[in-house]
N, C-alpha and C positions, 0 to 999 in steps of 0.2 A: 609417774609420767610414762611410764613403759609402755603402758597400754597404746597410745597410739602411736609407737614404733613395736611391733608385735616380732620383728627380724633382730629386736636389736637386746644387747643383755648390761647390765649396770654394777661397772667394780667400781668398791671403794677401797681406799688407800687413805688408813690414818697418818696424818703428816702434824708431828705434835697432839693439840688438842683438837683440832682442825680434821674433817673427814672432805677427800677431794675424793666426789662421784663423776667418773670416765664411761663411756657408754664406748661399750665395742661392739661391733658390727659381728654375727654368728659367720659369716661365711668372709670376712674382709678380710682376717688374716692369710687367709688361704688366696684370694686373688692377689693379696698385695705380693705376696712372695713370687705369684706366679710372674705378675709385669715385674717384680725386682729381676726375677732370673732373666728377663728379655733384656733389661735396661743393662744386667751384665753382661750377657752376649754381645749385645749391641757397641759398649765399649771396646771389649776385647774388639772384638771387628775394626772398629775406627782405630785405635791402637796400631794395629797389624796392619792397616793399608795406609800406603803414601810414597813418598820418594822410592825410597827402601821397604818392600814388604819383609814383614815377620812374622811369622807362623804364631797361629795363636800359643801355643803350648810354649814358645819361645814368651812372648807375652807376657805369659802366666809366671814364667823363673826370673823376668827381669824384674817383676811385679814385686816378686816374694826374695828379691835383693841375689837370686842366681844366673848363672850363666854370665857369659862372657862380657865382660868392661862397656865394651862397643855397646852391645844391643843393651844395656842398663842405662847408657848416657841417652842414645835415642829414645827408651821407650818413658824413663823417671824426668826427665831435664828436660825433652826437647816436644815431646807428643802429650805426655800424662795430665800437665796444666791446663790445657786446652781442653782435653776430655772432662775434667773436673769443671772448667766452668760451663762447658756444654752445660751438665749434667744440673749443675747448683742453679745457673738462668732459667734452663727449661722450666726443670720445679717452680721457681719462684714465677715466672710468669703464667704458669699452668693454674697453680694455686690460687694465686692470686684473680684470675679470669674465674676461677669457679667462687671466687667467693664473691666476687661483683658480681655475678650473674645470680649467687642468691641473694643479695642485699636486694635489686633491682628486680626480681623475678621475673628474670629476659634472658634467653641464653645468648643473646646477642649484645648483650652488656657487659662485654671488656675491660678492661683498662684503658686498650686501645679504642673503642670508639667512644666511649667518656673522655677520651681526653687528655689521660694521665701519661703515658707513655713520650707523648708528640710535646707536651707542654717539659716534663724529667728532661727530653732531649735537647729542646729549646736551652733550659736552663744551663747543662752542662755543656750546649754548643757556645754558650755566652762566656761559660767560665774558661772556653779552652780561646777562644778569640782573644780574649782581657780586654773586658770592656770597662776595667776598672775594679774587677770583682777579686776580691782574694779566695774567696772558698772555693776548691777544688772540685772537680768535674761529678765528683761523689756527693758532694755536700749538697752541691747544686739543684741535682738532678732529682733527692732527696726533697728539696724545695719548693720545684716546680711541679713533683705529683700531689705534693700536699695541697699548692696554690691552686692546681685544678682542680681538684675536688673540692674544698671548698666551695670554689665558683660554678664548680655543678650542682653543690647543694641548693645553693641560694639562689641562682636565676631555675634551676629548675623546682624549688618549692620549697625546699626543706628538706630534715631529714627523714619526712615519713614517703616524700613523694618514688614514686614506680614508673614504670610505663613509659611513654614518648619523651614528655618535659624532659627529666632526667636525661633522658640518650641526646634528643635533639641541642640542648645545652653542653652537652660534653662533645656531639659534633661538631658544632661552635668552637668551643675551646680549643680542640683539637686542629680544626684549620687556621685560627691565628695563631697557635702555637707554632706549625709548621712553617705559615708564611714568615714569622719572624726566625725561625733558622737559617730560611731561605736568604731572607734580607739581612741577618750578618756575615753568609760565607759572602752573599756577593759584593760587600764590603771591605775585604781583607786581601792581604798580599795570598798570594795562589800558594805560601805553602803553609800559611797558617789555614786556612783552607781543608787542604789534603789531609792536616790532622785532625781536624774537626770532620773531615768526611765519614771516618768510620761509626761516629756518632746517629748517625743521618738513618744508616742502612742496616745495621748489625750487624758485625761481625766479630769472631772471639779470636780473629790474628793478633797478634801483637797486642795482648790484651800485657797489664803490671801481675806481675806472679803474686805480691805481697798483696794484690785485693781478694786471688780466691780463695783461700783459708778465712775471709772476713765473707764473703758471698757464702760460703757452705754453712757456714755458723749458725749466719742470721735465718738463711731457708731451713736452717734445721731444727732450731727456734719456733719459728715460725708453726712448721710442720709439730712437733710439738704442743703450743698453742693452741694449733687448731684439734689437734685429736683430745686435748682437754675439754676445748669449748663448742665441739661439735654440738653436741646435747642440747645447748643454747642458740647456736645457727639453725640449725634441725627447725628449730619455731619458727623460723622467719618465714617458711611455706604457709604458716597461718595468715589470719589478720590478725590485724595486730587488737583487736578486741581478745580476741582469743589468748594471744599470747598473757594479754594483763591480767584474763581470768585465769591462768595456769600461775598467775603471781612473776610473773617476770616483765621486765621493762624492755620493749622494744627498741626504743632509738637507742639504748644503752647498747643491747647486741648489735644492732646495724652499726652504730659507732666503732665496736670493737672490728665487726669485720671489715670499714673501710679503713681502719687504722694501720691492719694487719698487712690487707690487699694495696695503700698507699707505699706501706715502705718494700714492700717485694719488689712492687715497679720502680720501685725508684734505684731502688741495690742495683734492680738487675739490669733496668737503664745506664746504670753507671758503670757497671760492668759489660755489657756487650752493644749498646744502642738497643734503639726498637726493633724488637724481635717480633716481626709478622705474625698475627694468628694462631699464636702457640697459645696465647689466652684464651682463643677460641675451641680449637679445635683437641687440647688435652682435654681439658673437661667431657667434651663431648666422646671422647674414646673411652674415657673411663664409664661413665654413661653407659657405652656399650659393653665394656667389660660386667656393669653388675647388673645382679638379677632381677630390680627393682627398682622403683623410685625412691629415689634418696640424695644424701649431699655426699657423692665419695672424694672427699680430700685429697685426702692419702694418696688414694689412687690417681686422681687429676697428677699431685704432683711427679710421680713416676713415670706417668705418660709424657706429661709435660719434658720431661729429663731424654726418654727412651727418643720423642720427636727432636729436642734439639741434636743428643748426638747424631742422629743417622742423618738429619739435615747438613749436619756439618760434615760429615764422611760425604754426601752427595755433592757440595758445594764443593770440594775440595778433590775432588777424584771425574769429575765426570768430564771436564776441561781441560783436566790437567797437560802441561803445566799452568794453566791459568788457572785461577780460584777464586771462586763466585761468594760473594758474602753472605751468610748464611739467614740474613734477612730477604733475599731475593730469592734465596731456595724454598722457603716458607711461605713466602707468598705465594710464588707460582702452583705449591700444589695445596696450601691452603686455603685461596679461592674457588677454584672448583668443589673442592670439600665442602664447600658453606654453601654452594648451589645444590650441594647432592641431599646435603641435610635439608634443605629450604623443597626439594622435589619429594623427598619423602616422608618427611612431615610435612605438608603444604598448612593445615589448620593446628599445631601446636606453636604456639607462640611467648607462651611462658614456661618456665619449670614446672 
């Protein structure tokens, strides 16, 4: 199958009796390390500014368990969990946007505008209210990206369907998902409310410590996954005629990739709310990072990670002391983004 990937090369790795073929990318490893090394800068930076600035290189000895008590309590306890689930949401909502956009072949097919994200929030806005629900705002949220998809499969076609149907049924979804968030805060006493506000907007304040080591896992998982089954998504740029004469089954892959792209949004809805256009606009940088048409994962999800921390450093520094949720900082400069892509590609409209 190499043949019509001519950039890409094919290891195998005996596992048992079992041979697992991984297709790496000639020049991927090289870009991924390049966006790793930003998305490390990028932390240390976020790190280092806040109440109390610390020098990066301070940073770097709290990191590695030196220097003094104080600046180890601020930079491991008080700042570092935050940066981490920066990093773990961004990914998985990066990811997760570039792999709807291949199933769909639309780069405008999200998560968020299928549906998934506004319906996840719904869900966990219901579990944080108590509407009678025991499963927790994780479980929930899990729930409700499943239940939208779904309902995008089927009012928009099926699983083979592309194109309009698909988005226009997940915009649907997505505005009664919302209105029904709407209509349970405006239901509840104003502080059960306030806590289900964060839900709403995204934001990684006051997020449970014990969710990000379960957030990192599964994006890492994930990310994993996909660099196994790349070689398999890869096909989806065919028709799917194509795809059954190279002996693989189409809805089987699309199946995997909205499996995959379901539960990122949903983790990561459950971990920071809806996180504006980060679905959109990683893919699209990574896009611009490589030197070709292709599906870069990998790299979406790194992008994905480098945009939420610096959003969150933006949200959290530029008002300070006030601090903007870092769903509002994603918006505002991730709509203009999506007009600039929309100006200069004006006639590309699929992958």
């Amino acid at each position: 199958m190499n043949h019509f990937f001519p950039h890409y090369q094919t290891t195998a790795w005996k596992i048992g009796s079992r041979q697992l073929n991984v297709v790496i990318e000639s020049d991927a490893v090289i870009r991924n390390l390049i966006l790793t090394v930003l998305l490390l800068g990028s932390g240390i930076l976020s790190l280092s500014i806040g109440t109390v600035y610390v020098s990066p290189d301070q940073v770097i000895k709290a990191l590695l368990g030196e220097g003094d008590s104080m600046t180890q309590f601020l930079i491991n306890d008080l700042r570092l969990n935050r940066i981490l689930a920066g990093i773990y949401t961004g990914a998985a909502f990066s990811l997760a946007g570039c792999l709807m956009q291949n199933v769909a072949r639309n780069r405008l097919a999200t998560p968020g505008i299928i549906g998934i994200d506004n319906a996840a929030m719904a869900f966990a806005v219901a579990s944080v209210v108590g509407i009678g629900i025991s499963l927790s705002p994780s479980h929930m949220a899990l729930v409700g990206a499943a239940t939208a998809t779904a309902l995008a499969f089927a009012i928009g076609g099926g699983s083979g369907t592309r194109g309009y149907r698909f988005i226009v049924a997940g915009l649907g979804i997505g505005a009664v998902s919302g209105a029904v968030s709407q209509l349970l805060l405006s239901q509840v006493h104003i502080d059960v409310a306030n806590a289900a506000y964060p839900w709403t907007v995204g934001s990684l304040s006051g997020r449970d410590e014990e969710q990000v080591p379960w957030m990192g896992f599964i994006t890492l998982l994930a990310v994993i996954a996909c660099i196994i089954l790349t070689r398999y998504f890869r096909l989806l740029s065919f028709a799917d005629s194509v795809i059954i004469t190279l002996g693989q089954k189409p809805n089987q892959i699309r199946f995997l990739a909205v499996v995959i792209s379901v539960t990122l949004t949903g983790f990561a809805v459950a971990m920071s709310g809806p996180i504006g256009l980060i679905a959109l606009v990683g893919p699209e940088m990574a896009r611009t990072f490589a030197k070709h048409k292709g599906l870069p994962l990998v790299s979406s999800a790194i992008c994905g990670a480098i945009l939420m921390v610096l959003a969150d450093l933006v949200g959290r520094t530029i008002l300070s002391p006030i601090e903007l949720p870092v769903g509002i900082v994603t918006a505002v400069v991730g709509g203009p983004y999506l007009i600039w892509i929309l100006i200069r590609k004006p006639k590309q409209s699929s992958l």
